[in-house]
C-alpha positions as CSV (number, residue, x, y, z in Angstrom):
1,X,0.0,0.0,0.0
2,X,1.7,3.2,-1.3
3,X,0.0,5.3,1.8
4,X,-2.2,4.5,5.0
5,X,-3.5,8.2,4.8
6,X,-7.1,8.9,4.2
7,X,-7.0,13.1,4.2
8,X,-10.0,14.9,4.7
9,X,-9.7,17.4,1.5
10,X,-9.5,14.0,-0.9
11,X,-12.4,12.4,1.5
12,X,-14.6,15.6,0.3
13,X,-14.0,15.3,-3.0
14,X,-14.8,11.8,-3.0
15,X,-17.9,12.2,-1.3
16,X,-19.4,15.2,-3.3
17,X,-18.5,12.7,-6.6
18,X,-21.1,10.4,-5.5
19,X,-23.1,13.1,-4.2
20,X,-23.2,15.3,-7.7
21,X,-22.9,11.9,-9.7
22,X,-20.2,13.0,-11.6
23,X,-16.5,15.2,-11.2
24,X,-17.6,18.1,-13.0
25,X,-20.2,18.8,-11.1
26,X,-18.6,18.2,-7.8
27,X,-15.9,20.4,-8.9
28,X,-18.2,23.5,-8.9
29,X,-20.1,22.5,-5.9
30,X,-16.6,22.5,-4.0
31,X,-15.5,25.3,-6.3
32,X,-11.9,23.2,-7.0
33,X,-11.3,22.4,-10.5
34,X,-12.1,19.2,-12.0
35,X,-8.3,18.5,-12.1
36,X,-8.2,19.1,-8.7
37,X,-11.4,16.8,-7.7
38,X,-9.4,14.0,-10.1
39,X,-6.6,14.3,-8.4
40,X,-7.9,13.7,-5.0
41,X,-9.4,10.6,-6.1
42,X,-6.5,8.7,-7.7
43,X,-4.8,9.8,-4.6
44,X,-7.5,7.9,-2.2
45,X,-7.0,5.0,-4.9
46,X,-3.0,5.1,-3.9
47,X,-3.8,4.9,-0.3
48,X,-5.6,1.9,-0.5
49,X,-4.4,0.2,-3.6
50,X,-7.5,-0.2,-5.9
51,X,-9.9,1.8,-8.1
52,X,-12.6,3.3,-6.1
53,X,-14.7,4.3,-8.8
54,X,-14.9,4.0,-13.0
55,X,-16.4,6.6,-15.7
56,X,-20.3,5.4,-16.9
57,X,-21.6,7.7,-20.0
58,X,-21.6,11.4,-18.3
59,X,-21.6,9.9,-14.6
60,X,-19.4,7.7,-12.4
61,X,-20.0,4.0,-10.9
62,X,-18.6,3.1,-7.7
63,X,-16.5,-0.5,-7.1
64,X,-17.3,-2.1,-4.4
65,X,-13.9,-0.9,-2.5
66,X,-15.1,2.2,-3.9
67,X,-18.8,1.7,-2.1
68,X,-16.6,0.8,1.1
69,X,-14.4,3.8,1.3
70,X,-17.3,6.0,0.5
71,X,-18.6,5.0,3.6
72,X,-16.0,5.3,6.0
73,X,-15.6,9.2,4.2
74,X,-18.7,9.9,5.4
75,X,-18.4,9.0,9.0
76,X,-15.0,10.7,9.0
77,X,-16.0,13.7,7.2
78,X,-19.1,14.1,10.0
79,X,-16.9,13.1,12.6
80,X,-14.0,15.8,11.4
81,X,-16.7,18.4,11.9
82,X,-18.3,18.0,14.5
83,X,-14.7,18.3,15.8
84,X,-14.1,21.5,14.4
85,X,-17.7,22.9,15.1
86,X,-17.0,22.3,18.7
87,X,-13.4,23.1,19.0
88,X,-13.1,26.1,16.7
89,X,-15.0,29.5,18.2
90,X,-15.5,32.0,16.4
91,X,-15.1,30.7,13.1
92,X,-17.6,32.0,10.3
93,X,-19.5,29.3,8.9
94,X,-20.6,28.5,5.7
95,X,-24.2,28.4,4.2
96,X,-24.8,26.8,0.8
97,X,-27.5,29.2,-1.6
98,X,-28.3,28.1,-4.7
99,X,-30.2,30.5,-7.0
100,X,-31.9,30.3,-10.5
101,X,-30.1,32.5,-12.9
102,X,-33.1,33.9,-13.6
103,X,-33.7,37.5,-12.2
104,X,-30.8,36.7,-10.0
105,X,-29.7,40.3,-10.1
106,X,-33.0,41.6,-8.3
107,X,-34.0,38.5,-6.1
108,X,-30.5,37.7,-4.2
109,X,-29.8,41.0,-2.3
110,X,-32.7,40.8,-0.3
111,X,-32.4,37.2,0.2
112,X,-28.5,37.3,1.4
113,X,-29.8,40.5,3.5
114,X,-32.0,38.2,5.5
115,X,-29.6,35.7,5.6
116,X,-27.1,38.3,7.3
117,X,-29.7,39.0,9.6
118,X,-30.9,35.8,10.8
119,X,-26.8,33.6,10.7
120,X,-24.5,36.4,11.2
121,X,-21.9,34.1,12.5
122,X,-22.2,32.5,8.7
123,X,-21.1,33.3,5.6
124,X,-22.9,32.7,2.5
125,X,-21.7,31.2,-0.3
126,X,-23.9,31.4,-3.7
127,X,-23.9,28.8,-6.0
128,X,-25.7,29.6,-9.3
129,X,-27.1,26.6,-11.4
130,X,-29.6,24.9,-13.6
131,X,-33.2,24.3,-11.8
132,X,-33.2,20.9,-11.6
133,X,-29.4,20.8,-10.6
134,X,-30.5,23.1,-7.6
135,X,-33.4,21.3,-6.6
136,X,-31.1,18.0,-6.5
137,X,-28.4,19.6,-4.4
138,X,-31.0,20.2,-1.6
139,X,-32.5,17.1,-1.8
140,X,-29.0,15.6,-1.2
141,X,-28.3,17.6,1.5
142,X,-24.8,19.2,-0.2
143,X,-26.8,22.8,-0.5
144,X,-28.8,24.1,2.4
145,X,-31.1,25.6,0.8
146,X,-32.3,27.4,-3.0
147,X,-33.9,29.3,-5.0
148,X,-35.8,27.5,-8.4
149,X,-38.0,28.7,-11.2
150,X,-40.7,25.8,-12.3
151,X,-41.7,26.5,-15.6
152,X,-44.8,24.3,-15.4
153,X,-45.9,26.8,-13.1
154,X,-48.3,23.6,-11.6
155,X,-47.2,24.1,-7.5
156,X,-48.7,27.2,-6.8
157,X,-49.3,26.6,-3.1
158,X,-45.7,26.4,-2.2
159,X,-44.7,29.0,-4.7
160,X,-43.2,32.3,-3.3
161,X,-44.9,33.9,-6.6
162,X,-45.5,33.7,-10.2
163,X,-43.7,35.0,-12.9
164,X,-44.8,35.2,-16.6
165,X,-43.3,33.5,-19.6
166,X,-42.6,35.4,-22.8
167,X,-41.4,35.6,-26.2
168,X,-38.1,37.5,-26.5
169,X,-35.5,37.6,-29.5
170,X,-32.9,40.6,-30.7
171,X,-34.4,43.9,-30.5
172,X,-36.5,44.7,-33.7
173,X,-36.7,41.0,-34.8
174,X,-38.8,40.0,-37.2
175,X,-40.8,36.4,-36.9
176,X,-41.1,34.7,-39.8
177,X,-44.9,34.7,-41.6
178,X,-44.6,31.2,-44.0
179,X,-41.6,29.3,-42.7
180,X,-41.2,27.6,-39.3
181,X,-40.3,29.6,-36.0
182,X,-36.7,29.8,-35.4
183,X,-36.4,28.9,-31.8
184,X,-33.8,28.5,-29.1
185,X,-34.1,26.8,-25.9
186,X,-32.0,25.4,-22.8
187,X,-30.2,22.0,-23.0
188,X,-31.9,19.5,-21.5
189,X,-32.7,19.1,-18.1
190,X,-35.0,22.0,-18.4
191,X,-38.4,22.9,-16.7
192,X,-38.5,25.3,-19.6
193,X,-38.8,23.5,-22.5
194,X,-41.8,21.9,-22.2
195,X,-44.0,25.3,-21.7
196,X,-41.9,25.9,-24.7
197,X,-43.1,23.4,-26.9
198,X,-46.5,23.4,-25.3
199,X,-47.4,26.5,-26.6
200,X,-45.5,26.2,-30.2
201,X,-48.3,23.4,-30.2
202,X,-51.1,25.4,-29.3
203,X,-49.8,27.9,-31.7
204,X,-49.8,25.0,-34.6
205,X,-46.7,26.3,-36.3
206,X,-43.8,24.4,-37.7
207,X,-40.5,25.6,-35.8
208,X,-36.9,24.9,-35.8
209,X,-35.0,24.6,-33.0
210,X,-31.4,26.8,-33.8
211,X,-29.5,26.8,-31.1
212,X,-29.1,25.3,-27.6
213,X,-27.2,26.6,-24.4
214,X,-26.3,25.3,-21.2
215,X,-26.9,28.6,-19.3
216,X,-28.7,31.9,-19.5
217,X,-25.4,33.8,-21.1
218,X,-25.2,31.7,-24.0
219,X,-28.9,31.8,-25.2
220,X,-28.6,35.7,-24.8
221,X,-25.6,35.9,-26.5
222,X,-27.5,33.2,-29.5
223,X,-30.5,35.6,-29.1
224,X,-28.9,39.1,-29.8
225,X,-27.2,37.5,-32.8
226,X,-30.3,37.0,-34.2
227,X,-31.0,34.0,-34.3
228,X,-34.1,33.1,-33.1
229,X,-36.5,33.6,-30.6
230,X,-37.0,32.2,-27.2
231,X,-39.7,32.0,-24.1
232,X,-38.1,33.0,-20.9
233,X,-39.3,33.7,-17.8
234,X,-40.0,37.9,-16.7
235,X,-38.4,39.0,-14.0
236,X,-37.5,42.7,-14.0
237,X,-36.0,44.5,-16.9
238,X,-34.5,42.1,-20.4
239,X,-30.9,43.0,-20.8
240,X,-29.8,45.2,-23.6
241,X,-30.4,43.8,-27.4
242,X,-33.5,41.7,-26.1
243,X,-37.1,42.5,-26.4
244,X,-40.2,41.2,-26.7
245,X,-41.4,39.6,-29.5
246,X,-44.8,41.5,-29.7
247,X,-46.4,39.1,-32.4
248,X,-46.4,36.4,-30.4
249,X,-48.8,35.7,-27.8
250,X,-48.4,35.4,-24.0
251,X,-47.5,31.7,-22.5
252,X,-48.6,30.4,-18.7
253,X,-47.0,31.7,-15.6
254,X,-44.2,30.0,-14.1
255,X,-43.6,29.6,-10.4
256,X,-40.7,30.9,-8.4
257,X,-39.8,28.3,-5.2
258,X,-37.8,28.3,-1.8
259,X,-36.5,24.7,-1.4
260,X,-34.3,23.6,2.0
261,X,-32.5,20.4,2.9
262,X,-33.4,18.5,5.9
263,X,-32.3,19.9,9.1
264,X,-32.9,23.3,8.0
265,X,-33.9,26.4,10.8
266,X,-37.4,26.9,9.6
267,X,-36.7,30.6,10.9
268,X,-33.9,30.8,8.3
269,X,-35.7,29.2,5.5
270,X,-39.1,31.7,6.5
271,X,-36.7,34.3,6.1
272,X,-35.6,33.5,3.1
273,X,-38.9,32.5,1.5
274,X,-40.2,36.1,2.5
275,X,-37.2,37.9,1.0
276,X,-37.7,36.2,-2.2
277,X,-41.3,36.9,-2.7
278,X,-40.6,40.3,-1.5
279,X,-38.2,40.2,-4.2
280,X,-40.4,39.1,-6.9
281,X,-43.4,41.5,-6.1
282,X,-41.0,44.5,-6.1
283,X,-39.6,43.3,-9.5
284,X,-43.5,43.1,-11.1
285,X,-44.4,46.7,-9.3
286,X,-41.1,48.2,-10.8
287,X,-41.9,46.7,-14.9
288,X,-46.1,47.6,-14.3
């Protein structure tokens, strides 16, 4: 056996692989590169002499040393800080937000204000994602707590607010009369593209899908170039180049969430929740 040392850095990394399902991802979520996440692996896999996991399509499979040593990280890694929680005063702690790029820019300063307010001894750290990454996350317990658009707009009860979906496209863009709709939409997973398609059906026009983006930058950027159209979500003011499409009519209201993980201070997730449909309302009252 090369080493006898299982290191709590490498122990992390392992544990957010099988958490995320894959390095990439657990490389943002511990904001390391995926280098360094590969890296911490092989060196686990020098400590105890064997693979501990192996690449399947876009996500990893564990061996069954692999399965073992995941295990024994997780007690360790609870263990370790419980330690430090105990032993360390003072220390500013760290509290997981995720948050929908969507109308990021006018929901998250009232909801890390009420963060401040309620965890001063923590600091927040923002983590900015896909909606269905997000929701994950929470549900595994590696983010406390986030912020997700529905585009389905179906769970109204447990919604913080609505938020209207509309056609947008480069500033003076003209749809096409004959031909099919030029389109563009996110890659999938997306709670968005079903609204999408849903009302190109109802609308009963051919369309083309043009481009594809992983994020909201990228199907700006695909959008001011002129490329197509797509049906975003409303919250606040469009960035410059994007407009609505007039012609086209209006689609059904999506629904803006508060998720939290297990475990959570219901005072801390109330505050949130109240910040962010604080947020949302003053975003409507400032476009009216």
């Amino acid at each position: 056996m090369a080493s006898s040392t299982l290191d709590i850095a490498p122990l992390r990394s392992l544990v957010a692989v099988a958490d995320c399902g894959g390095f990439h991802r657990a490389a943002a979520v511990l904001h390391l590169t995926q280098s360094a996440v590969s890296q911490h692996v092989r060196k686990l896999e020098a400590a105890i002499g064997e693979p501990v996991v192996r690449r399947s399509g876009r996500g990893v499979v564990f061996t069954d040393k692999g399965a073992q040593l995941l295990a024994h990280g997780r007690r360790i890694l609870a263990a370790h800080d419980i330690a430090v929680d105990d032993l360390v005063t003072g220390r500013e702690r760290p509290l997981v937000l995720g948050v929908t790029e969507h109308g990021a820019d006018l929901i998250l300063p009232s909801i890390t204000t009420a963060l401040r307010s309620h965890l001063p001894d923590w600091s927040v750290r923002v983590r900015f994602d896909r909606n269905l990454y997000l929701a994950e996350s929470v549900d595994r317990g590696t983010m406390d707590l986030a912020v997700i658009l529905d585009g389905s707009g179906l769970d109204r009860a447990n919604a913080v607010g609505t938020v209207r979906l509309q056609w947008v496209a480069a500033r003076g863009y003209r749809v096409s009369s004959g031909g099919p709709l030029a389109v563009m939409t996110f890659t999938e997973p997306c709670t968005l593209r079903a609204p999408m398609f849903s009302a190109l059906h109802t609308l009963g026009r051919q369309y083309q899908i043009v481009g594809e983006s992983p994020d909201l930058s990228g199907l700006y950027a695909g959008l001011r170039s002129g490329l197509g159209m797509a049906l975003l979500p409303i919250i606040g003011w469009l960035p410059d180049g994007i407009a609505p499409v007039d012609s086209m009519p209006a689609a059904n209201l999506a629904t803006l969430s508060v998720v939290g993980r297990r475990g959570l201070d219901p005072v801390v997730f109330s505050a949130v929740e109240q910040a962010a449909r604080e947020a949302l309302s003053g975003a409507a009252a400032a476009i009216a």
